[in-house]
N, C-alpha and C positions, 0 to 999 in steps of 0.2 A: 455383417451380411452384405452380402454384391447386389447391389439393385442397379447395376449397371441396363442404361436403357437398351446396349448395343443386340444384348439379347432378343432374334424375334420372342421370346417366349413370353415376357414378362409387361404382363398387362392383358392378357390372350386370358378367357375365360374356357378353359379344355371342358370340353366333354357338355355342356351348357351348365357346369357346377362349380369347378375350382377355378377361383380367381386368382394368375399367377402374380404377385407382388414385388416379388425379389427372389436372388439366388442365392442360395447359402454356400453351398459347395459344389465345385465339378471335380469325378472323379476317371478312373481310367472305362469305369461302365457306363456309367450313368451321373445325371446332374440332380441336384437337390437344391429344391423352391419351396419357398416362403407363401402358402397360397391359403386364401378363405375360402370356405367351402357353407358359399351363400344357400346353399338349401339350410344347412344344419348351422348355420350361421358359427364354426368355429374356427379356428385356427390347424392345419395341417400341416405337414411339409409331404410336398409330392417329389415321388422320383422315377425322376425320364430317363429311360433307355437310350442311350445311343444311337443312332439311325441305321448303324453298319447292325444292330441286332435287331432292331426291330423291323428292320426288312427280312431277317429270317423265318421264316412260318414254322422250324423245329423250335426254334427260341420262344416264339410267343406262348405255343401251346403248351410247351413246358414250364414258361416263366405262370402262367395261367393257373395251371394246378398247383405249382408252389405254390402263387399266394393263397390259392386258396385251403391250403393246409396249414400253413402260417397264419393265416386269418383265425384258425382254430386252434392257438394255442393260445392261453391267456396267463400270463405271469406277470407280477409286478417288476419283473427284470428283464421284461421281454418288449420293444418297442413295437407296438400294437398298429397291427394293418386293419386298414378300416374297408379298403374297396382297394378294386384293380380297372383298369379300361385302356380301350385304345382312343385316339379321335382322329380319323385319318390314319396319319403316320408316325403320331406320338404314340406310347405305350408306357402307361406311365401306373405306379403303387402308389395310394393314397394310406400314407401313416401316422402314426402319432408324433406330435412336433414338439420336443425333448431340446429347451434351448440349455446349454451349456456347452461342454468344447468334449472332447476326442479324446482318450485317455492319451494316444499318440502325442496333443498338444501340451499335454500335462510331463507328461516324459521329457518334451525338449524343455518346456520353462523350467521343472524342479534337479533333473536328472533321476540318478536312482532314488530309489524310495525305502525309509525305514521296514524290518519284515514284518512289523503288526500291520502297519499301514497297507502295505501289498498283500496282506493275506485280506484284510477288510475292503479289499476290491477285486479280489481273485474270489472270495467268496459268492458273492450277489452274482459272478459271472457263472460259477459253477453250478449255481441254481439254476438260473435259467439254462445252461444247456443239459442239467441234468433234469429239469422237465420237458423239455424238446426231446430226449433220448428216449425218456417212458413213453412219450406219445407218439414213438417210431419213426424222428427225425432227428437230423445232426446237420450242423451248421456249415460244415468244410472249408471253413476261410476263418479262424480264427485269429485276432489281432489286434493290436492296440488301437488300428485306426473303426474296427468298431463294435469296440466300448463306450458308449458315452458317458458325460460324468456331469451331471446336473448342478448347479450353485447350491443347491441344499445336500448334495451329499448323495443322490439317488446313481444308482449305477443299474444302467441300461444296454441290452447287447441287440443290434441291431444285422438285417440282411442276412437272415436265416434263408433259408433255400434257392441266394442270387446262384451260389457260386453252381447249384446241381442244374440250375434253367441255364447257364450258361454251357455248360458240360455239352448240352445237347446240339450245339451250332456249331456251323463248321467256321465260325471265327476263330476259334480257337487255336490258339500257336503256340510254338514253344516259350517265344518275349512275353506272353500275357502270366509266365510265371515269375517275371519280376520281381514284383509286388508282394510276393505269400511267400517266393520258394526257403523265405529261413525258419515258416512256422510249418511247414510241412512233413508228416510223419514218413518213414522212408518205403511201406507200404505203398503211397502213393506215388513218388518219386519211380518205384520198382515198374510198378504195374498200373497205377492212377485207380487202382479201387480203395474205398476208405469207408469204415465202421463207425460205430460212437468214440472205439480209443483212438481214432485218428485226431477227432478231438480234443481227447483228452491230452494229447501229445502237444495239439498246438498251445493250449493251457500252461502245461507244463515250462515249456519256452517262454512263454509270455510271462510266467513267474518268475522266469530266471532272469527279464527282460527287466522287470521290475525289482527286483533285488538289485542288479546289479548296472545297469544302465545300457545295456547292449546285449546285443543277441549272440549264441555263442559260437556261431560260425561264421565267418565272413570271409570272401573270395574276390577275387576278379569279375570270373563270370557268373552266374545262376546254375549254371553245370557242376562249378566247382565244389560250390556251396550245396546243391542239392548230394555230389556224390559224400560229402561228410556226414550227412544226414543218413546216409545209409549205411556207411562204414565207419565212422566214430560213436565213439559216446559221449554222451553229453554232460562234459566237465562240471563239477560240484561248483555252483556260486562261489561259495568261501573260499576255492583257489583263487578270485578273483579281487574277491572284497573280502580279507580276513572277519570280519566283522559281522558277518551273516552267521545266525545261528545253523547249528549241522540240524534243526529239524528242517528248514527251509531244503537243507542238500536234500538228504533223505525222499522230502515230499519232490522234487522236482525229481531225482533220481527214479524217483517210480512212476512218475506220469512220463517222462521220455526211455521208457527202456524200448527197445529197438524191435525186440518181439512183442509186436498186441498184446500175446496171452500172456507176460510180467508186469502189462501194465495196469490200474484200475479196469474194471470191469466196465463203469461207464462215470459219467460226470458224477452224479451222485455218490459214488462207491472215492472220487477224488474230494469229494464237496466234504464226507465225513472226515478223511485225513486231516483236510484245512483246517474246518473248525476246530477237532484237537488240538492242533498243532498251533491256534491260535489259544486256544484256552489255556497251556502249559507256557506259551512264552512268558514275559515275565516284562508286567507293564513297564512302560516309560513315557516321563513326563517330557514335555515341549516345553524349553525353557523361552520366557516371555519375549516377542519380537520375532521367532520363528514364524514363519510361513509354511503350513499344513492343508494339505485338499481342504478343499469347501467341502462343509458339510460334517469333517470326521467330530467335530464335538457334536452333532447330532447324535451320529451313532456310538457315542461315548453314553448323552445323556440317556437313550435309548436303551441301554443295554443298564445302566444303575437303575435307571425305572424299572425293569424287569425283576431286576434280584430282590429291589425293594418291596414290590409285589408278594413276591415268596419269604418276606422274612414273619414268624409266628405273633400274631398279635400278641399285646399284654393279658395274662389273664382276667379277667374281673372277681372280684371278690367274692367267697362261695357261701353258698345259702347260711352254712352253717355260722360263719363271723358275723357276716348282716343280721342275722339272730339275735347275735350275741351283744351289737351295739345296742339295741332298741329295749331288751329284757332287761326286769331290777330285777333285784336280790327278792325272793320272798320275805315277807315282816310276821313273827308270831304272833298268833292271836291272843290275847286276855282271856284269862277268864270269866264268864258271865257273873254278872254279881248277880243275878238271881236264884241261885243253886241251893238248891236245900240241906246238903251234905257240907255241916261245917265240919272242918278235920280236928281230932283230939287234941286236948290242949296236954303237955307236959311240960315239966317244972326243969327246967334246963339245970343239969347239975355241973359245979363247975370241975376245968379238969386240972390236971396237975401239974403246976408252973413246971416247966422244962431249964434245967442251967443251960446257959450260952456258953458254948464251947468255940474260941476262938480259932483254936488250931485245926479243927475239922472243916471250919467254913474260910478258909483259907489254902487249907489243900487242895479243896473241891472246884474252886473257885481257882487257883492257879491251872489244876489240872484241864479247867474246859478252854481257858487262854493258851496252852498249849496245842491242846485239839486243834482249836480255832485257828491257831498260826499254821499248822504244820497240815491243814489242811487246804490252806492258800495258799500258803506255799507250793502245795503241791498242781491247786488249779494253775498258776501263774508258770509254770514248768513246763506244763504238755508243750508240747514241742507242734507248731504252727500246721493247720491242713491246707494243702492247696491243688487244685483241680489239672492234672496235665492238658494244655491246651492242646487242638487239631494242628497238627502239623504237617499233614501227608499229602504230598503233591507242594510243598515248598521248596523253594533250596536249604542249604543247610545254612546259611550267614543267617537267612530269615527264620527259620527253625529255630536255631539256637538263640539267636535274638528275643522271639517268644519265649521260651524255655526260661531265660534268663529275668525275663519282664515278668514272670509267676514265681520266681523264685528257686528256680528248679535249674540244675545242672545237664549239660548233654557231651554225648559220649556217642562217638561213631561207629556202628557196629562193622559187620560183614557187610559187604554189596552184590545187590544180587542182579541179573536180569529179569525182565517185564517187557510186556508186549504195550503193554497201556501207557504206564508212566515216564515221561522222559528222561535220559540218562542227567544225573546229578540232583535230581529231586525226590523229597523224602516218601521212600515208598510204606513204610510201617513205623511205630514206637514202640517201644516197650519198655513200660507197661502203655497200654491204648488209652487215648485219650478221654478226656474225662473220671477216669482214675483219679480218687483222694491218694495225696502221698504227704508225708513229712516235709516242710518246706527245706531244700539244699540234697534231695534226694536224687539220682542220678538215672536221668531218660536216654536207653539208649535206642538209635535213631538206625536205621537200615536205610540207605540209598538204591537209587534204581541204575544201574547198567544201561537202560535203554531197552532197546528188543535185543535178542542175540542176534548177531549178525557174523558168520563163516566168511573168510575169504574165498573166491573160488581158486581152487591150483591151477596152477602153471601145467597143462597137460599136452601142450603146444609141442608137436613130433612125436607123442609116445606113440604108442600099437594104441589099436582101440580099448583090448582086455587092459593093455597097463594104464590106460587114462582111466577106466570104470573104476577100478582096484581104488587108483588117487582120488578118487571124487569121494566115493564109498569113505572110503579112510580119513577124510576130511568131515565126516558126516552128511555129507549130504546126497543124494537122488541123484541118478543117471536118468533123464527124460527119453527125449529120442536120438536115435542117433542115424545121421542123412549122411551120402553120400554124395561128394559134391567135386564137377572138373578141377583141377588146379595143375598147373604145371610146372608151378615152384614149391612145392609139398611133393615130397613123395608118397606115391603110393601105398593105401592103407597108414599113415601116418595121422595122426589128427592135426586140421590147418586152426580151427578154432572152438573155442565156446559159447554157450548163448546160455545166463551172463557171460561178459567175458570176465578171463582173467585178472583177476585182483577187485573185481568187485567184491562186496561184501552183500551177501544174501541172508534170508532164514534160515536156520535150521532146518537141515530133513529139505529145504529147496530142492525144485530138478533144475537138471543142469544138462541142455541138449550139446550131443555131441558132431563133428563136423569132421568127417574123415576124407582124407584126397581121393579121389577114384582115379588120380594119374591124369595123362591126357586122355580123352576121349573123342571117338571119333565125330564133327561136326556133323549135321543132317544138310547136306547140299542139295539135296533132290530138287529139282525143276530150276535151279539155279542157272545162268547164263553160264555156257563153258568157261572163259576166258576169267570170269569170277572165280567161280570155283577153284580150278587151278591155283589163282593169286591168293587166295584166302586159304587152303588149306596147304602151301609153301610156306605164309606166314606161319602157319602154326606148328612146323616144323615136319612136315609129313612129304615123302618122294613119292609127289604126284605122276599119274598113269593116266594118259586119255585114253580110251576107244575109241569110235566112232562106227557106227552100227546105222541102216536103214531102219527108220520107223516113223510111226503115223504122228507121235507129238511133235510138239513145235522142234524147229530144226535150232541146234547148238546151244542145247538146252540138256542137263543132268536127268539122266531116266534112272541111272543103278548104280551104284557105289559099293564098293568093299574096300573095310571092313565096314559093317552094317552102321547105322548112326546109333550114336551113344556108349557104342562099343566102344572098352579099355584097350588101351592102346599102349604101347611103345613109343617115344618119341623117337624121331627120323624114321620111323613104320614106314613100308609101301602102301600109295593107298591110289586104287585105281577106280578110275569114272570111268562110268559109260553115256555118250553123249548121241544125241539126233544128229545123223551126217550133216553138215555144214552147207553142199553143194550149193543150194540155193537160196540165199537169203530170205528169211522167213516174212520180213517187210517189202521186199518187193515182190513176191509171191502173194501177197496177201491183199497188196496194192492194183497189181496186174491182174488177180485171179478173176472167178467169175464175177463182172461186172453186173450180171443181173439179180445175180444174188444179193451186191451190195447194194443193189439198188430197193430190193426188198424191205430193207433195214435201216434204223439211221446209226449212225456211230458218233462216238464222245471220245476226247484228248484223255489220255491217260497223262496228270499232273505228275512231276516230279517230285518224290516226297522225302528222297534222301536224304539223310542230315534232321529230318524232324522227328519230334516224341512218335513213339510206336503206336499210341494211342491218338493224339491228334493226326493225323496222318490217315490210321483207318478209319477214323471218323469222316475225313474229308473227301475218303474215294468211296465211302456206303453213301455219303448226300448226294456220289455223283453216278448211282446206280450199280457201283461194281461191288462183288463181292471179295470180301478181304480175307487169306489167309497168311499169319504169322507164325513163321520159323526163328528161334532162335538160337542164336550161333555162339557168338561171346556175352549174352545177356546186360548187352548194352541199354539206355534207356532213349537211343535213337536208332532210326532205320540205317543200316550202312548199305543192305542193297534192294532192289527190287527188279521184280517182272510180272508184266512187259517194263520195257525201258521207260525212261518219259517220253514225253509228248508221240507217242502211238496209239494209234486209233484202236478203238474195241469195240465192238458191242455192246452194249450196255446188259448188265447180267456176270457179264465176262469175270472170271477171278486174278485177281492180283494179289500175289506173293509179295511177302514184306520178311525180308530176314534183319534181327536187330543182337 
């Protein structure tokens, strides 16, 4: 911890409650302090806003309702906000104070991480944002730097609703995506709107992050790296690190698919995959001297206390044996000597000595020793019983290893596919376990496939009918299918699919289709002439000016043929109509009536050029104008706009942004 005195903060009692102590972290928002909070006499860590945000009045009011929605979520995986306040010009979140380090700091000390271990901390995270998602919140900054990871083993996810109070200030710049742009779903990168599976997306990354020790796109700039997010997929771990199990691919493959709707529904709908995919892996021991997260033999010992829980007590001994210790024999009773009834007496007559016949009492007498042998003989023969043991859901080395340890033989059947059971592990026996068999009797074992999983074809240039035909024939579902510019595909051609090509999907999956609609025509409308022209040359079209008297701004696009959107030809004519030029529309506007401008106050129209489409219109709605967006090459920055920069407006006034 920095308890550096240079800090005014530290030692300043905010608000007349928290005492600041020391500093734990600064980050690119906000700083985090070590502070008492002498009413309730405990321990917190507080976190100060920046002063470039907290002089925002959209920031506060927003960062205000976050907390207070975050204040009402309570999970033991969620780092608990106790209060929020300003004091002056501090603005600072009073939360629960979680000493341990950053999963980020765990990552640089150990590298990548075994996949039990990364699922036994990807789990606890997928809790808490799958109870944030039920109670109609998501995180939108997910990432290693906050995870926290307590010395006992507790895994905590931290700054749930900063990143949406931030959204709302016009701080906000293209550079303040640094930091997040390799956990970002491409949703957001597209358009900056984001759902519950945007976080599930950043999950998914951050597992892959953890299997394999780095993120899976990396760039120059944050532009570069964001446009892969949008147009790649996101490589299977195990091309990375052979050694990763293919359910780790699998589970990451479905938390980054590129369309929302392939991927989990929400955290919890990923939270169920993990725990599977952690119960089917197949333990392994840390040999002695290794160095393992703090905490994971807690959650070892935790998890054998559980099963031990559920194992079936001994039974106790039943009424009827406790009976049977305690009871004698019955004894007969005598006859009473008092009885009046003596019984007749007769004169016993003797009988008739019998010869002893040798050879009869030797036949008899061989014959029962024979009995006697050949009936032990026969108990001593039965051939041994033994119980087939539970095998299903093992591999097969362990399988047969059991098998082997009862005395029982194993035999590998057919293999089937299963949705449930992992591929390689024993999905049935037969005959089923706990079955009496002959000991050396032969169990045969059925393995699991996996889930079925189709490739998708290669439908990349057919007609539209002949890619359904391929799809269909493949088995699986044609979704939708969009029409979309491109002017390296030809027309009616398919450019791609969503999955794409060569993934492997379910059975009966849809499979959205993506056909070229050729060049089309851009929407130039109100565009500056001299744009227009350059922008629609670039895109191969022999441009047409007019110029016509009229009331809009002067040298400015009023009418265009062929219409916008419209299928086009390339090298097409394509002719504007423009506001006569004659008189500059700024010195007209400069010169014109000065009483009228004196009516009014006017504001600098900023240049926004070059920035997200989104921040941008952010920054000219905090400065009273009204924003509308054209786009043209569906870039994820502004290429033009009008008015130009620094032009006076009105306030009210609308500003065009084409991207």
């Amino acid at each position: 911890m920095d308890t550096t005195t240079a800090d005014p903060l530290v030692g300043r009692l905010l608000d007349g409650r928290y005492r600041i102590e020391g500093r734990i972290a600064r980050g690119g928002m906000a700083t985090v302090y070590l502070a008492l909070d002498v009413r309730l006499d405990r321990t917190v860590a507080l976190k100060v806003m920046h002063r470039s945000l907290a002089e925002d009045p959209a920031f506060v009011r927003r960062f205000i309702g976050e907390a207070k929605s975050v204040a009402s979520l309570s999970h033991p995986n969620v780092v608990a906000v106790f209060d929020q306040g300003t004091d002056n010009d501090v603005v600072y979140l009073s939360m629960e104070y979680v000493p341990g380090r950053t999963l980020r700091d765990i990552l640089r000390e150990r590298g990548r991480l075994p996949a039990r271990e990364a699922l036994e901390i990807l789990i606890p995270v997928l809790a808490a944002l799958g109870a944030a998602h039920q109670a109609g919140m998501m995180h939108r900054d997910v990432k290693p730097e906050n995870v926290l990871m307590t010395d006992d083993g507790r895994v905590k996810v931290v700054d749930f609703g900063l990143a949406r109070a931030i959204e709302a200030t016009n701080q906000t710049r293209t550079g303040m995506l640094i930091g997040t742009i390799g956990y970002m779903a491409p949703e957001q990168v597209l358009t900056g709107a984001a759902d519950v599976r945007s976080d599930v997306y950043a999950a998914g990354i951050m597992l892959f992050e953890l299997v394999t020790g780095q993120q899976p796109y990396s760039g120059d700039t944050p532009m570069s790296v964001a446009y892969r997010h949008v147009h790649d997929t996101v490589p299977p771990p195990s091309s990375i690190c052979p050694d990763v199990p293919h359910l780790i691919d699998r589970l990451v493959a479905s938390a980054t698919a590129r369309e929302p709707d392939d991927r989990p529904a929400d955290a919890t709908a990923m939270l169920v995959a993990a725990v599977e995919a952690h119960r089917v892996l197949p333990q392994t021991s840390i040999p002695p001297g290794t160095a393992s997260l703090p905490g994971m033999a807690a959650f070892h010992s935790q998890q054998t206390a559980a099963l031990t829980a559920i194992q079936p007590d001994t039974p106790a001994p039943s009424g009827r044996q406790a009976h049977s210790v305690h009871s004698a024999p019955s004894v007969p009773h005598a006859a009473p000597a008092h009885t009046l009834i003596q019984p007749r007496m007769e004169v016993a007559q003797p009988e008739p000595r019998r010869r002893f016949r040798p050879s009869l009492f030797l036949a008899g007498l061989a014959a029962v020793m024979v009995i006697a042998v050949g009936l032990t003989g026969w108990y001593f023969s039965l051939p041994e019983q033994v119980k087939v043991p539970d095998v299903v859901g093992k591999d097969l080395a362990l399988a047969e290893k059991d098998l082997a340890n009862a005395g029982l033989k194993a035999r590998k059947g057919e293999s089937q596919y299963d949705e449930k059971v992992a591929e390689g592990l024993v999905l049935s026996s037969d005959p089923a376990a706990n079955t009496e068999l002959e000991k050396g009797t032969t169990v045969t074992l059925t393995l699991s496939l996996g889930p079925e999983r189709i490739v998708v074809p290669n439908v990349t240039g057919m007609s539209g009918n002949d890619a359904r035909a391929a799809i269909a024939k493949a088995g699986l579902t044609v979704g939708t299918v969009k029409r979309q510019p491109n002017q390296q595909v030809e027309r009616d051609k398919v450019i791609r699919t969503s999955p794409q090509v060569g993934e492997r999907v379910r059975k009966s999956a849809k499979v959205n289709i993506f056909v070229s609609a050729g060049l089309t025509m851009p929407d130039v409308s109100g565009m500056p002439k001299d744009e227009a022209a350059q922008f629609l040359g670039s895109q191969g079209f022999q441009v047409q000016v007019n110029e016509v008297d009229d009331d809009a701004e002067p040298c400015t696009v009023i009418a265009q043929s062929p219409k916008a959107k419209a299928e086009v030809d390339r090298g097409a004519p394509a002719m504007i109509t423009v506001a006569r030029c004659q008189t500059p529309f700024l010195d007209w506007f400069r010169n014109g009536d000065n009483e009228a401008r004196d009516d009014q106050q006017f504001a600098m129209v900023p240049g926004v050029i070059g920035k997200n489409v989104n921040d941008a219109k952010s920054e000219l709605e905090a400065l009273g104008f009204r924003v509308r967006v054209q786009r043209l090459a569906n870039a994820p920055v502004v290429q033009f706009q009008r008015p130009l920069p620094n032009s006076e407006r009105p306030p009210g006034s609308t500003v065009i942004l084409w991207h």
